[in-house]
ROFIDO-213304 format. One record per residue (C-alpha): residue number from 1; chain; z, y, x. Coordinates in Angstrom, 3 decimals. Last residue first. Layout:
BEGIN
+-----+----+----------+----------+----------+
:   i : ch :        Z :        Y :        X :
+-----+----+----------+----------+----------+
: NUM :  A :        Z :        Y :        X :
...
+-----+----+----------+----------+----------+
***
This chain:
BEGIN
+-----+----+----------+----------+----------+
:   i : ch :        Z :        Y :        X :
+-----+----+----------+----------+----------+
: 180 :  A :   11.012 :   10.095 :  -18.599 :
: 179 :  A :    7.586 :   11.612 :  -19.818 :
: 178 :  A :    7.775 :   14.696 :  -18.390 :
: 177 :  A :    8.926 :   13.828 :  -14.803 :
: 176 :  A :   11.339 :   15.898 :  -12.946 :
: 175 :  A :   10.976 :   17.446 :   -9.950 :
: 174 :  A :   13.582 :   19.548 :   -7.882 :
: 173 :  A :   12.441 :   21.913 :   -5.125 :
: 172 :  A :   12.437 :   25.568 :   -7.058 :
: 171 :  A :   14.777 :   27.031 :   -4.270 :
: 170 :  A :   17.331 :   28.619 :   -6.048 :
: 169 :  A :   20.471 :   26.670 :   -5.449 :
: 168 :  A :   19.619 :   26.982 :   -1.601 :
: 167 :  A :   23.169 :   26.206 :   -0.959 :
: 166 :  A :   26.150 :   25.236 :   -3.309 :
: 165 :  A :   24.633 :   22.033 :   -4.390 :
: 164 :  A :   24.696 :   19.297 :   -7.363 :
: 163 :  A :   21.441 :   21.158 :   -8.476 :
: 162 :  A :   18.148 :   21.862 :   -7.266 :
: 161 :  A :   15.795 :   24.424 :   -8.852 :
: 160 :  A :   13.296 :   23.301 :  -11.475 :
: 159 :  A :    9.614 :   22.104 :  -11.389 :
: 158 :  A :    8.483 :   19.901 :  -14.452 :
: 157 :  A :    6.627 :   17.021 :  -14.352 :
: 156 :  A :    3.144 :   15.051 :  -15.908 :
: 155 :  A :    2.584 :   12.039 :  -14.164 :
: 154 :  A :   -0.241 :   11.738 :  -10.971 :
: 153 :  A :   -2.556 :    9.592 :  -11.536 :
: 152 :  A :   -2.553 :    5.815 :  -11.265 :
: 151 :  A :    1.115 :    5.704 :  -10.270 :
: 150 :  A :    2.472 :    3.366 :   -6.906 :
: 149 :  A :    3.316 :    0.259 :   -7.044 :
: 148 :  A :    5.705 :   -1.980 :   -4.738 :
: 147 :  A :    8.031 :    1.299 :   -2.931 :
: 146 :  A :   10.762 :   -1.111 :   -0.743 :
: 145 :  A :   13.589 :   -1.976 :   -0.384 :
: 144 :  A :   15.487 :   -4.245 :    1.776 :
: 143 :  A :   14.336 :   -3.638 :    5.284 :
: 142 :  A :   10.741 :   -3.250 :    6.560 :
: 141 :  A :    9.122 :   -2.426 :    3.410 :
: 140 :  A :   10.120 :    1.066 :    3.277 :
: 139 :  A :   12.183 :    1.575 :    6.895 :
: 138 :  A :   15.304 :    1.574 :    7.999 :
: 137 :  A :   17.480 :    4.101 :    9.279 :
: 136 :  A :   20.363 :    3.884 :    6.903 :
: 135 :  A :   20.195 :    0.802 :    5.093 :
: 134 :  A :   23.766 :   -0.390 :    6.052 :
: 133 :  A :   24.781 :    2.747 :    4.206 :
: 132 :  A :   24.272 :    1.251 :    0.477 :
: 131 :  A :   21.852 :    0.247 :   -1.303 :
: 130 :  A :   22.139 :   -2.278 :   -3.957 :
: 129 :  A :   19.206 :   -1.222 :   -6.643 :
: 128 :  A :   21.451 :    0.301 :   -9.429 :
: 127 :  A :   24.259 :    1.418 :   -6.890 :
: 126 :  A :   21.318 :    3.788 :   -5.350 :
: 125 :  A :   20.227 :    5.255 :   -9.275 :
: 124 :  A :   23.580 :    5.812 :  -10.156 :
: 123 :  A :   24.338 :    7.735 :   -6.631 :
: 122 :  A :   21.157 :    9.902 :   -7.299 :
: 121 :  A :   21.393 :   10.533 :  -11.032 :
: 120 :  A :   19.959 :    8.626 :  -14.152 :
: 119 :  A :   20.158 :    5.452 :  -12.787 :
: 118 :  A :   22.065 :    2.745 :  -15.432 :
: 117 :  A :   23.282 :    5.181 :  -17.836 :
: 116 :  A :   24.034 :    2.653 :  -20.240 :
: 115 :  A :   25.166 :   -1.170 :  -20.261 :
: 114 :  A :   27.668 :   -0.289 :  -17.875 :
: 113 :  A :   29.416 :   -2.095 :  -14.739 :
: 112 :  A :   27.460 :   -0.143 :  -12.740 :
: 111 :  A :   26.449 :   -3.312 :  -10.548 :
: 110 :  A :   26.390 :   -6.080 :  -13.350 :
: 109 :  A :   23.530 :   -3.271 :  -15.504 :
: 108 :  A :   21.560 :   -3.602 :  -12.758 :
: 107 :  A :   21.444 :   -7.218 :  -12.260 :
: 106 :  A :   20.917 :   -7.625 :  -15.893 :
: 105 :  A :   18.021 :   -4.930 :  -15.725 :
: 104 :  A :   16.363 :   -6.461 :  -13.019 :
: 103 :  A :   13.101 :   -5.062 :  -13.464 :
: 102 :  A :   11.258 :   -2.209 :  -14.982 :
: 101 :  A :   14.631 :    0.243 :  -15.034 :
: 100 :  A :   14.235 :    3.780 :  -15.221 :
:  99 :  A :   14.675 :    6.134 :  -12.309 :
:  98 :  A :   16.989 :    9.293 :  -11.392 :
:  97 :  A :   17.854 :   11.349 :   -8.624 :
:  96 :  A :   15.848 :    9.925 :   -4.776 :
:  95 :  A :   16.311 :   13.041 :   -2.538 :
:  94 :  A :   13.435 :   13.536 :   -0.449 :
:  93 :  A :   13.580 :   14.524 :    2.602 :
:  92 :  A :   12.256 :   16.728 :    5.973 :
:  91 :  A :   13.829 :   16.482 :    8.984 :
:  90 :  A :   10.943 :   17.817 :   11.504 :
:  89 :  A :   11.535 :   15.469 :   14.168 :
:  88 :  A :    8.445 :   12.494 :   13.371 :
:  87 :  A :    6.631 :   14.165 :   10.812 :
:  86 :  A :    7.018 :   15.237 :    7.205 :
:  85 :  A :    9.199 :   12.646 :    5.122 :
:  84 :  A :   12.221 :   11.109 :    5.503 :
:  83 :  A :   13.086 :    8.773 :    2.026 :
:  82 :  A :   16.616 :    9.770 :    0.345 :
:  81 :  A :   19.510 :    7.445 :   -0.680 :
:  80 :  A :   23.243 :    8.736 :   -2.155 :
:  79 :  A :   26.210 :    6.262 :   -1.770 :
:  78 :  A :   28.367 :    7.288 :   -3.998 :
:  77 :  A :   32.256 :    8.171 :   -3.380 :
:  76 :  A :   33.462 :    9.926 :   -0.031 :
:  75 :  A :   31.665 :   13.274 :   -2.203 :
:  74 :  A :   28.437 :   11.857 :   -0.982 :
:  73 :  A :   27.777 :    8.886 :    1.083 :
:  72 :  A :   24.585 :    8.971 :    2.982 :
:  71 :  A :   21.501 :    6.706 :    2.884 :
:  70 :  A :   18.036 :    7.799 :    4.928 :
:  69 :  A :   15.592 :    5.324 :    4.166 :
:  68 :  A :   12.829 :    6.335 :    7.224 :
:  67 :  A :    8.874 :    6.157 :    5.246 :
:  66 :  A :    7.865 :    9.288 :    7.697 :
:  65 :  A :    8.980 :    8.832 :   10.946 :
:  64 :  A :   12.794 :    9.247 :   11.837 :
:  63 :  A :   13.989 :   13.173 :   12.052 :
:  62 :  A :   16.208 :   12.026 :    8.706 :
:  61 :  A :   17.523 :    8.965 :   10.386 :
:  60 :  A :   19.927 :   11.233 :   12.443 :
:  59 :  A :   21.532 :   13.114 :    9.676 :
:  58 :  A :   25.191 :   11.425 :   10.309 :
:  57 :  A :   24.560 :   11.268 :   14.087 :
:  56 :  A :   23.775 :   14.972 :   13.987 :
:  55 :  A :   20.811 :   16.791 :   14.812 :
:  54 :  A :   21.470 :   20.475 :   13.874 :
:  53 :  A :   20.813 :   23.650 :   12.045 :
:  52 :  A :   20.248 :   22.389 :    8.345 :
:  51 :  A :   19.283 :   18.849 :    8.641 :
:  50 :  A :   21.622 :   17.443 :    6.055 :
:  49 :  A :   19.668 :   20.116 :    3.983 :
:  48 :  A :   21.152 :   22.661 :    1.316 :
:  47 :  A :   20.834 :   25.535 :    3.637 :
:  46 :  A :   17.206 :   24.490 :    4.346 :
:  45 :  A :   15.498 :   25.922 :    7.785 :
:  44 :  A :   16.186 :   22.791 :    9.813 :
:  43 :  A :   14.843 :   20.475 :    7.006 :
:  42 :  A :   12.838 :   21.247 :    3.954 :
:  41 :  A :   14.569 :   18.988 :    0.979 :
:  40 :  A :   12.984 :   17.776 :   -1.820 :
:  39 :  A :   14.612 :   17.174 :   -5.106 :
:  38 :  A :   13.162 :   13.557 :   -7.286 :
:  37 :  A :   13.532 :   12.291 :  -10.783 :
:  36 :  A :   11.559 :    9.899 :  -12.630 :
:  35 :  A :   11.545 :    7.184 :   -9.817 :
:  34 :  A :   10.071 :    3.682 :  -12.078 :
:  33 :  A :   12.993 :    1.657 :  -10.623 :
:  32 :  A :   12.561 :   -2.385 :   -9.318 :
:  31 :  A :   15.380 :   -5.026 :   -8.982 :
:  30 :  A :   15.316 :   -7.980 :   -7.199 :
:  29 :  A :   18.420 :  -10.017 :   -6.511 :
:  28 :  A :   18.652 :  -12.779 :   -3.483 :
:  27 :  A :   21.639 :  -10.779 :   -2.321 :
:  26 :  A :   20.257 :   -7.367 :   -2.339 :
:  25 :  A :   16.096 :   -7.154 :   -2.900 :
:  24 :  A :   15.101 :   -3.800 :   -3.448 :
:  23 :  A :   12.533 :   -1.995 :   -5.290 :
:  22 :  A :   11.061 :    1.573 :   -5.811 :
:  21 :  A :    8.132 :    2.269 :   -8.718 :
:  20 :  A :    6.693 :    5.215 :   -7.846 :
:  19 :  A :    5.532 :    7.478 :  -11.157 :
:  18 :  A :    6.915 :   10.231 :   -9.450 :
:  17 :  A :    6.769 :    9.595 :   -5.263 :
:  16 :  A :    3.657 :   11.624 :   -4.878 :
:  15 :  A :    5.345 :   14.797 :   -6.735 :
:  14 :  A :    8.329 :   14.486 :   -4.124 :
:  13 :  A :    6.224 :   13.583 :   -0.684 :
:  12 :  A :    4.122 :   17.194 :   -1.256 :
:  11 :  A :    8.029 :   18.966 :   -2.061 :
:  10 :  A :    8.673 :   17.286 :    1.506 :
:   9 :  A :    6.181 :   18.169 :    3.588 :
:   8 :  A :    2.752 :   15.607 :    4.012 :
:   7 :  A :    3.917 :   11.793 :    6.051 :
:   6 :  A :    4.878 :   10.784 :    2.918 :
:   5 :  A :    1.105 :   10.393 :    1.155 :
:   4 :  A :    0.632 :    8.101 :    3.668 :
:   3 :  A :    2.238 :    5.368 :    1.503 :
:   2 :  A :   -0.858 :    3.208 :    1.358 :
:   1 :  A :    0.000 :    0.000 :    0.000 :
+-----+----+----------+----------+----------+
***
């Protein structure tokens, strides 16, 4: 599957990756997310970005090559996962918020304990398919997850400004599919 598409800047990667479908396979399970929801995130120059400033061992698989699964807990709670974009050393991420289920619902619904709300925000969506910090630093189709279908053409979305941060709140970086 050609996944070029996330070597181009981040809010480029972000439209490209609605429609994706996303999968992992945790413990023999497989479950696959249409992604629905997506922020991007610009790097060096983006108060509201890992990256912002420095290279740190925490941020380090975000100046990976394009395709990097960069995982990060936020709050001390929820694991949070994001896919490096741009080039090789220019930090650039996307921010993986919300998805729909098209396989694996049982298994999903076992890890949120929940019958509802299964991965309509970033850490919801990462418990959904298993990930967790071990898969820092790997890459799509290398590790355990994977993007497995990509969308005909690209879905009808809205452009809004980020939330969930206190920096860069009005950058207009967060996509959100119409049709959800």
């Amino acid at each position: 599957m050609d996944l070029s598409f996330l070597a181009e800047d981040s809010p480029s990667a972000a439209i490209g990756l609605l429609g994706a479908v996303i999968t992992s396979v945790v413990d023999g399970e497989t479950v696959s997310l249409r992604l629905n929801e997506v922020e991007a995130y610009l790097g060096r120059d983006d108060p509201a970005s890992h990256a912002y400033r420095s290279r740190t061992a925490r941020n380090d698989p975000m100046y990976g090559p394009a395709g990097t699964v960069y995982v990060y807990r936020s709050y001390g709670i929820h694991w949070c996962m994001n896919l490096v974009t741009a080039r090789v050393d220019e930090p650039q991420a996307v921010l993986l918020r919300g998805g729909s289920v098209v396989e694996g619902t049982n298994t999903v619904i076992e890890r949120r304990g929940r019958p509802d709300h299964l991965a309509d925000g970033p850490g919801k969506l990462t418990q959904a398919l298993g990930v967790t910090g071990s898969d820092s630093g790997s890459m799509l189709g290398a590790g355990r997850v994977s993007i497995t279908c990509l969308p005909v053409s690209e879905p009808a979305y809205t452009i809004t400004p980020r939330i969930g941060i206190s920096a860069g709140v009005d950058a207009l970086l967060r996509f959100v599919a119409v049709d959800r």
